[in-house]
C-alpha positions as CSV (number, residue, x, y, z in Angstrom):
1,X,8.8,-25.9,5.8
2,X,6.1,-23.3,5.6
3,X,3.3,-25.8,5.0
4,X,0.3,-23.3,6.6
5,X,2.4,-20.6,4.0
6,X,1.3,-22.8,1.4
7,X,-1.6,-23.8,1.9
8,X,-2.7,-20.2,1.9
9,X,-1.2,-19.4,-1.1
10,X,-3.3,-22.1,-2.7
11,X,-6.4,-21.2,-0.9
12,X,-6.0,-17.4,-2.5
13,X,-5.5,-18.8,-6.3
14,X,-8.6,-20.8,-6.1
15,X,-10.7,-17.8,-4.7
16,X,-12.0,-19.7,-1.6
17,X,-12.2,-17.6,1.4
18,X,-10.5,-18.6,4.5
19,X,-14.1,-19.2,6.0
20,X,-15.3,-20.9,3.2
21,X,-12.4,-23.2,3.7
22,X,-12.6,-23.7,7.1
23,X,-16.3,-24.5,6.7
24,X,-15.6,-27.0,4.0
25,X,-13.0,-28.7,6.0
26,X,-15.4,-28.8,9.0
27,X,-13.2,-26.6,11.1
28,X,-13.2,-23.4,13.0
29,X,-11.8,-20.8,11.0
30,X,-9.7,-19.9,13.7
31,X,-7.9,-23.3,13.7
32,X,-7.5,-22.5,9.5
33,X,-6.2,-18.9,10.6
34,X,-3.5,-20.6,13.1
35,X,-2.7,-23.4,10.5
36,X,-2.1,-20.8,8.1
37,X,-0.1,-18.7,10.4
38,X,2.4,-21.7,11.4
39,X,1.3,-21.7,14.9
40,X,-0.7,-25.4,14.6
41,X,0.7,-28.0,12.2
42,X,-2.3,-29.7,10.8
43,X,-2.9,-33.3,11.1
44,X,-2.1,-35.8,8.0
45,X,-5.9,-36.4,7.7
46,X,-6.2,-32.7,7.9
47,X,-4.0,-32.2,6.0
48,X,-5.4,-34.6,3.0
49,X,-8.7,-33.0,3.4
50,X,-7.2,-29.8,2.7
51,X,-5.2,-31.1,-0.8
52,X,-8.6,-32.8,-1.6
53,X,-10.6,-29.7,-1.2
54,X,-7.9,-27.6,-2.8
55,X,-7.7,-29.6,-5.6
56,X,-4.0,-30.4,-5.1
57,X,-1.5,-33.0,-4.2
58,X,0.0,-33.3,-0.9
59,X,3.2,-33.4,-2.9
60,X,2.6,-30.4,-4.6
61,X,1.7,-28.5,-1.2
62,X,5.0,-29.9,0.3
63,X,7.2,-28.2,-2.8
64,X,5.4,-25.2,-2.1
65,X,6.1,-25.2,1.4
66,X,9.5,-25.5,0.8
67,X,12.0,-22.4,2.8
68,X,15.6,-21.8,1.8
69,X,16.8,-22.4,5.1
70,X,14.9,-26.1,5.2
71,X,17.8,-27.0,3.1
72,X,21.8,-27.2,3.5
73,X,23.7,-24.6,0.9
74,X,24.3,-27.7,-1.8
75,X,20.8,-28.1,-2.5
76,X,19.5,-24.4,-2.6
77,X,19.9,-24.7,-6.2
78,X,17.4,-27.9,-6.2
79,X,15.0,-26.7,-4.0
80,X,14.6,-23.3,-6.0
81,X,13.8,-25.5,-9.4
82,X,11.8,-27.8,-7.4
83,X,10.1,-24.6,-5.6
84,X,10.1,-22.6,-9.2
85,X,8.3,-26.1,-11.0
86,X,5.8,-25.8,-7.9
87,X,4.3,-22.8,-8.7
88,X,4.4,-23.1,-12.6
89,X,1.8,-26.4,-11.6
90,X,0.2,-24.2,-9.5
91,X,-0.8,-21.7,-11.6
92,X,-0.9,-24.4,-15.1
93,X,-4.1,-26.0,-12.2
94,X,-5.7,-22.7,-11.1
């Protein structure tokens, strides 16, 4: 899961900078930059505040997150229609 992936690729559609963010969120924009680099997973509170401020579901983030090789061979096919309905949402909310 590419959960820092995702929540960057939200981020970008809504136009909020990555500083903006970070101040939002009440974080260094460093921490944001390593979050969004996968080099810190971010807390569950964290990551709430992020959804909140995004504008998004936690569910929705998770779907977005989603990697071919997070999954065996007999559910590629799932996680590509769950991962193709997450960005349709995406850009039906931006």
């Amino acid at each position: 899961m590419k959960i820092g992936r995702a929540i960057k690729e939200v981020r970008k559609k809504r136009g909020i900078s990555q500083g903006d963010l970070a101040t939002r969120l009440s974080i260094s924009q460093s921490y944001l930059s390593l979050v969004e680099g996968e080099k810190k997973q971010p807390s569950l509170d964290l990551l709430q505040s992020i959804a909140d401020t995004l504008d998004i579901s936690i569910p929705i983030l998770f779907l977005l997150s989603i990697e071919p090789a997070d999954l065996s061979k007999k559910n590629k096919a799932q996680a590509k229609l769950a991962y193709s309905i997450a960005r349709s949402l995406l850009d039906i909310l931006s």
